[in-house]
BASEKE-149678 format. One line per 4 residues: number of its first residue (from 1); their letters; for each residue z, y, x of C-alpha. Coordinates in steps of 0.02 Angstrom, whole numbers, plus 50000, padded with zeros to 5 digits. Each point is the difference from the previous one (the first is absolute). Layout:
REM BASEKE-149678
NUM> a> Z,Y,X; ...;
This chain:
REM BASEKE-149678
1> xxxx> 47464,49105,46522; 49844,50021,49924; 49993,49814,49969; 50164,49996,49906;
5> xxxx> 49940,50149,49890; 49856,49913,49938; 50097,49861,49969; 50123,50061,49915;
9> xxxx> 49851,50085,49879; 49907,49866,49997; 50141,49899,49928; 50044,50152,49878;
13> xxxx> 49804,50003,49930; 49986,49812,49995; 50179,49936,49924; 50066,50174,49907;
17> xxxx> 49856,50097,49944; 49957,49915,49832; 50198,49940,49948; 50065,50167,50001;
21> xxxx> 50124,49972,50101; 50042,50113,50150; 50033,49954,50175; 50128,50088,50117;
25> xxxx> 49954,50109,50156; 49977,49928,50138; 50039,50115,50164; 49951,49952,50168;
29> xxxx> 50119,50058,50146; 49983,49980,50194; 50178,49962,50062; 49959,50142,50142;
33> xxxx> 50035,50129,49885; 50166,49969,50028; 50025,49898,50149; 49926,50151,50133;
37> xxxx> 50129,50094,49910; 50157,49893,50047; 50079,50019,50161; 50058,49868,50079;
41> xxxx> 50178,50039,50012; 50001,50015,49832; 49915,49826,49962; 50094,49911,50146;
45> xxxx> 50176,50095,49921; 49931,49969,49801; 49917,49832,49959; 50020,49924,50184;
49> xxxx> 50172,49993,49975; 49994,49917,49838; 49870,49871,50075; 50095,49856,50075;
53> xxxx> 49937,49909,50185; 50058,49819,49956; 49917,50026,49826; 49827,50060,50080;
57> xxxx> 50008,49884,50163; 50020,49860,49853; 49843,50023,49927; 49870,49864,50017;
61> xxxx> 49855,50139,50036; 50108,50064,50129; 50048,49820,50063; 49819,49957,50027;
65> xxxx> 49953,50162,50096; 50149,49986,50114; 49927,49819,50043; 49853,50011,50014;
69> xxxx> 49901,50040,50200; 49996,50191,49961; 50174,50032,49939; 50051,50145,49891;
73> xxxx> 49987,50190,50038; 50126,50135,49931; 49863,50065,49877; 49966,49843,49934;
77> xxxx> 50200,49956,49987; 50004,50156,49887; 49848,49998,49903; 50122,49898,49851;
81> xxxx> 50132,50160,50029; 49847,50129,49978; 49939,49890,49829; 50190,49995,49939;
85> xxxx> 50017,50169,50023; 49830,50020,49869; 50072,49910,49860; 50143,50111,50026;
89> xxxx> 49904,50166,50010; 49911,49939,49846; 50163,49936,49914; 50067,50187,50007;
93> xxxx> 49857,50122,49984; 49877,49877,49867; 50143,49885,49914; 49885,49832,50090;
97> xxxx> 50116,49853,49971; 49882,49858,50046; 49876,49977,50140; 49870,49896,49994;
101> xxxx> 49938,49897,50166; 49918,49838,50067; 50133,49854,50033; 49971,50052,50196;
105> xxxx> 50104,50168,49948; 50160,49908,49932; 50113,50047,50123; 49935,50191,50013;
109> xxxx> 50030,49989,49817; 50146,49934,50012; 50054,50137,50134; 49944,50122,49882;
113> xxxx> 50122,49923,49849; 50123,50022,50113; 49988,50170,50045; 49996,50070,49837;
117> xxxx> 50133,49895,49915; 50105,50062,50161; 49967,50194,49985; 49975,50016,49829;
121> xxxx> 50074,49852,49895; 49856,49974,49913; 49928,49839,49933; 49817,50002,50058;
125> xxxx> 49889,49839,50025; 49867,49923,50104; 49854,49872,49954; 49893,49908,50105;
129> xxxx> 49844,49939,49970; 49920,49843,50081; 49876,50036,50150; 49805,49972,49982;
133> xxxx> 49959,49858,50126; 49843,49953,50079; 49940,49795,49953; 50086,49959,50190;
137> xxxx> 50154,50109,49915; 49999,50135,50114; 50050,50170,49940; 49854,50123,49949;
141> xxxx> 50027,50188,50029; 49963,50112,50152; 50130,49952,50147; 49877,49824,49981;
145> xxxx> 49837,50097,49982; 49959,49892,49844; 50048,50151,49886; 49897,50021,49828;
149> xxxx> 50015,50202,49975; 50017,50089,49834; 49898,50143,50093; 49792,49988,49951;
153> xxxx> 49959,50045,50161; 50124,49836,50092; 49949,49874,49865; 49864,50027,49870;
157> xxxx> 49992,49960,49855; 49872,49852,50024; 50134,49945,50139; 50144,50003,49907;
161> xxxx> 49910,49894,49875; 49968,49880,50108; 50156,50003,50073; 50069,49915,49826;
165> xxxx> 49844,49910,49947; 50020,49894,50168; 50172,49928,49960; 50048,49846,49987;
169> xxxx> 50046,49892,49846; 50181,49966,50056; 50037,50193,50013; 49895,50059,49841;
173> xxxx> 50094,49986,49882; 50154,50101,50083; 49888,50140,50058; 49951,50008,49803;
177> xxxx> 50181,50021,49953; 50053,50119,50156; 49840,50117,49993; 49933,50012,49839;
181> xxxx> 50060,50065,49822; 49955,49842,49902; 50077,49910,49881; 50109,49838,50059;
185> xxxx> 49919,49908,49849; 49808,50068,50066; 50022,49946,50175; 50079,49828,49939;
189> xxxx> 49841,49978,49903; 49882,50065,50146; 50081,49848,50103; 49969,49892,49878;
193> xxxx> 49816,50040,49988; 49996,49995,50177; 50054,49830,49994; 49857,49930,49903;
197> xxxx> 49878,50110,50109; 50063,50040,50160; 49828,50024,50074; 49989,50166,49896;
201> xxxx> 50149,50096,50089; 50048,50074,49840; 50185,50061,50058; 49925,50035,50176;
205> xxxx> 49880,50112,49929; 50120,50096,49867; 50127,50016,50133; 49874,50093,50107;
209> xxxx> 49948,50109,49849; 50176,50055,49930; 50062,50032,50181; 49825,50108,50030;
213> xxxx> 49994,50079,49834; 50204,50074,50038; 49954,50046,50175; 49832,50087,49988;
217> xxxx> 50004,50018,49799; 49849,49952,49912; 49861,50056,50093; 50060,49925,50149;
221> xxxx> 50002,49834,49916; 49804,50038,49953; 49971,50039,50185; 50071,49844,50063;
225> xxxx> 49896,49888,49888; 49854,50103,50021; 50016,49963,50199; 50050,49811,49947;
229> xxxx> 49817,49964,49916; 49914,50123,50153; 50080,49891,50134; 50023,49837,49925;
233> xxxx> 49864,49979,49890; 49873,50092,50067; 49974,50128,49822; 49883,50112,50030;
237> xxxx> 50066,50099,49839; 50181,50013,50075; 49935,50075,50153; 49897,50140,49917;
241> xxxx> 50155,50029,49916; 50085,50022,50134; 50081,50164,50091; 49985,50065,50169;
245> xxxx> 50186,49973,50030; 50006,49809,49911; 49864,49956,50125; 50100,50066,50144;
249> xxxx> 50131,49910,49940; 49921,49854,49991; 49921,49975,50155; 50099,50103,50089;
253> xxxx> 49952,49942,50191; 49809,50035,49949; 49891,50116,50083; 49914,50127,49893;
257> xxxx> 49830,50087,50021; 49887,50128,49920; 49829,49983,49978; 49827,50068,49930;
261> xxxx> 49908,49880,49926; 49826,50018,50082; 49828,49919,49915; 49970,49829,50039;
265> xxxx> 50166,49977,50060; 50057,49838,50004; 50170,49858,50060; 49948,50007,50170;
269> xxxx> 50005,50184,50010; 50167,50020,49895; 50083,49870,50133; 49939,50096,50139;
273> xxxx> 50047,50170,49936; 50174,49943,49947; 50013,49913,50169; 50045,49827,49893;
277> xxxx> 49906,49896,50136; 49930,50024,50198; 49842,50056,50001; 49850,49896,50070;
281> xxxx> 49957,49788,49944; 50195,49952,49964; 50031,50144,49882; 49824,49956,49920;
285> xxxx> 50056,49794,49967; 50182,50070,49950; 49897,50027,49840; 49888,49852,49987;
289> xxxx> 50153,49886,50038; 50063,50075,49842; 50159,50101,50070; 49955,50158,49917;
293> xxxx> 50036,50031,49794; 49977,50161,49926; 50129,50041,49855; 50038,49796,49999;
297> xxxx> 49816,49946,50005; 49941,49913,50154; 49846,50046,50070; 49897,49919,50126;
301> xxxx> 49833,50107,50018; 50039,50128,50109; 49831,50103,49939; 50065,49992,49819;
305> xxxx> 49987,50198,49937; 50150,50060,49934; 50002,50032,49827; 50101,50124,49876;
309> xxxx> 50132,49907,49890; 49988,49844,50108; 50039,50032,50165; 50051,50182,49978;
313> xxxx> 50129,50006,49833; 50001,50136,49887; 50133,50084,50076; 49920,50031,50150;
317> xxxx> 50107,49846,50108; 49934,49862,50088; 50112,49869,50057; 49936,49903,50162;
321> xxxx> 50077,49842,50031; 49949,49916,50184; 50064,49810,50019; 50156,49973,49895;
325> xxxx> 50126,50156,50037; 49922,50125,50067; 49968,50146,49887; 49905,50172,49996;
329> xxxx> 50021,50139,49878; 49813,50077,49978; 50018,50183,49902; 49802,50044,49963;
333> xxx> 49966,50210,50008; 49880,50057,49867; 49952,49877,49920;
């Protein structure tokens, strides 16, 4: 919910703030408001009698499940009755005459078109809008456990990000014209630039920022770049810039430890202390085999003294890298 708010203002700030034009309200609703209410007589007597077997047995959704090794249960036979029975609640106490739904939904949409041109006459609509695919052209969303999240604390901001800056030329160009506000003439020219310099990513990268900027607004955008430059190219200025949460974010899976910085202390001893590497020779040659970097700088001299604004940032954050993935969040006390 939370997500869609922000969303929803993010869009308003972005897209209606400086034309003067004024967006409509927006109301979130959770369809147990009303279906906890409903007894089941009165569904099964209401909309289940409008709601016709052959009609629901014929859907290709409900085809599929009744084929496949696991069958169909009652509660899944109904879920399409239970969605109908939304539009229609909808229909009569918001005047909603079109829902909205991935092409998967047709025939719940359809169910729902059904049921309110039945018990009220009304014309209402439904739309469908094509399903995001992996490259292999699986679905994405959570029933596949591929799902990108509008919620900050699912999918960040530097995820999300790279989510769409990952995609693939052959689905660019779509994903511009399905997810972003642009201009059909602008992303027409953005594919023509990227035709004369494809190695640049142009409509990869302005995909991932439109689609970050609606989400997350802004500063989100700013945070995902920031962690871009920290984890790609190794900026010591992004990660000074960065926040407590962005660097949880970003290395999510990473241990984290607080420490004093003692005098003379040096690599060896930060290792050690953040328990980065076993203690005794192997830990020592982890170093001098160069699998140790300090905010993206190798070092190799385990004796080497650690040094304000070089291996300790100005915002009080080291980040300890040992061999190529393994990451540890160092948070230095009184400094």
């Amino acid at each position: 919910r939370a997500g869609l708010e922000r969303l929803f203002g993010n869009h308003r700030e972005l897209f209606w703030g400086a034309g003067g034009g004024r967006l409509g309200r927006a109301e979130l609703l959770d369809n147990a408001c009303w279906l906890d209410r409903e007894p089941l007589l009165d569904f099964l007597g209401g909309a289940g009698g409008r709601l016709r077997m052959g009609t629901l047995l014929s859907r290709q959704s409900c085809q599929a499940r009744l084929r496949s090794p696991e069958g169909m249960s009652l509660a899944e036979f109904l879920y399409p009755a239970l969605q109908a029975y939304d539009f229609l609640h909808l229909h009569r106490h918001y005047g909603c005459r079109v829902q909205l739904g991935g092409a998967d939904q047709m025939g719940n949409i359809m169910s729902g078109y059904e049921l309110v041109t039945k018990m009220t006459g009304t014309d209402v609509f439904g739309i469908t809008v094509p399903l995001i695919t992996s490259t292999t052209g699986d679905k994405l969303g959570k029933t596949a456990g591929n799902a990108v999240w509008l919620n900050r604390d699912k999918t960040s901001p530097f995820e999300l990000y790279q989510f769409f800056v990952r995609q693939q030329d052959n689905v660019v160009e779509k994903y511009l014209k399905l997810f972003t506000f642009l201009p059909l003439e602008e992303i027409d020219h953005i594919m023509e630039m990227h035709a004369k310099e494809p190695e640049k990513w142009g409509p990869q990268k302005r995909l991932a920022a439109e689609v970050t900027k609606l989400v997350h607004g802004r500063e989100g955008l700013e945070s995902a770049k920031r962690c871009t430059k920290a984890l790609y190219y190794s900026s010591v200025e992004a990660l000074e810039a960065m926040s407590d949460q962005e660097l949880q974010e970003l290395f999510r899976q990473a241990p984290s430890a607080e420490l004093m910085l003692e005098p003379g202390m040096n690599v060896l001893d930060l290792c050690r202390k953040a328990n980065a590497i076993p203690d005794g020779p192997s830990g020592y040659q982890k170093i001098t085999d160069g699998g140790v970097s300090i905010n993206g700088i190798r070092v190799t001299d385990p004796e080497t003294v650690l040094i304000l604004g070089q291996h300790i940032l100005k915002n009080g954050v080291s980040l300890l890298r040992i061999g190529k993935k393994n990451y540890y969040i160092i948070k230095w006390l009184r400094l």
